[in-house]
C-alpha positions in Angstrom: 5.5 45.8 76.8 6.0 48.1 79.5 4.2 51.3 79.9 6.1 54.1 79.4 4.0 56.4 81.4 5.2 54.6 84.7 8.8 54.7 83.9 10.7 57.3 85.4 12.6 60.3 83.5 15.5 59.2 84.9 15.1 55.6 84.0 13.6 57.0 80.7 16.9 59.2 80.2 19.2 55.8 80.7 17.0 53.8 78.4 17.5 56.5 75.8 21.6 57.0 76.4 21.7 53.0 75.7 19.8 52.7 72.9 21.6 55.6 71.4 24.6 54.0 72.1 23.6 50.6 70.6 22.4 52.3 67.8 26.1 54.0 67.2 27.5 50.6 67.6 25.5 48.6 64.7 26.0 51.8 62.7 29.9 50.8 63.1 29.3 47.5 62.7 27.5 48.1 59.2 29.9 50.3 58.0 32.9 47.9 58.7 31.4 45.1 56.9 30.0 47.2 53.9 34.2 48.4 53.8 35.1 44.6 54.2 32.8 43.7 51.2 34.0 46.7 49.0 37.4 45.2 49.6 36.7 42.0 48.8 35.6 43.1 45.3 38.3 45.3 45.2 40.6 42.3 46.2 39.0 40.6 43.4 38.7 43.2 40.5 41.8 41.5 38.8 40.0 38.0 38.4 36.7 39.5 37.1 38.3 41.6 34.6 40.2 38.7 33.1 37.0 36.7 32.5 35.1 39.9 30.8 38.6 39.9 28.5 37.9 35.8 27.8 34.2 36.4 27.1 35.0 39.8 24.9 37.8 37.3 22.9 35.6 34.5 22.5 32.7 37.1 21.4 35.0 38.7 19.2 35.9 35.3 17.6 32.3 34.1 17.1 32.1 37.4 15.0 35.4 36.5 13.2 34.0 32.9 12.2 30.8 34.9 11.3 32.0 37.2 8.9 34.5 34.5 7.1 31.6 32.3 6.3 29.2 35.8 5.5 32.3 36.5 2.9 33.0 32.9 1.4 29.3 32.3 0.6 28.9 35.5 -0.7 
């Protein structure tokens, strides 16, 4: 690693401007594919509520086949 203390300010000063500006970049970056992967779930929200409906029904019939036998045995 370099030593800082033998860079110059000016040098010091660029090295700073370009990091910040990398910095802003990723942060851009990051936020577009955190938006991209919200939409995707979004896009997607249709599909995973159908199979919550499936596995509610099939719970809901377990339940059903449950109760018939609790009743016809009792």
């Amino acid at each position: 690693m370099t030593d800082i203390k033998k860079i110059s300010t000016h040098s010091i000063r660029r090295l700073i401007a370009d990091t910040e500006k990398t910095l802003g970049e990723l942060e851009s970056e990051l936020e577009r594919r955190e938006s991209q992967a919200q939409q995707i779930q979004i896009d997607h929200l249709e599909e995973h509520m159908r199979g919550a409906e499936l596995s509610l029904n099939t719970i809901k019939e377990f339940l059903a086949v449950l109760l018939a036998e609790y009743r016809s045995k009792g």
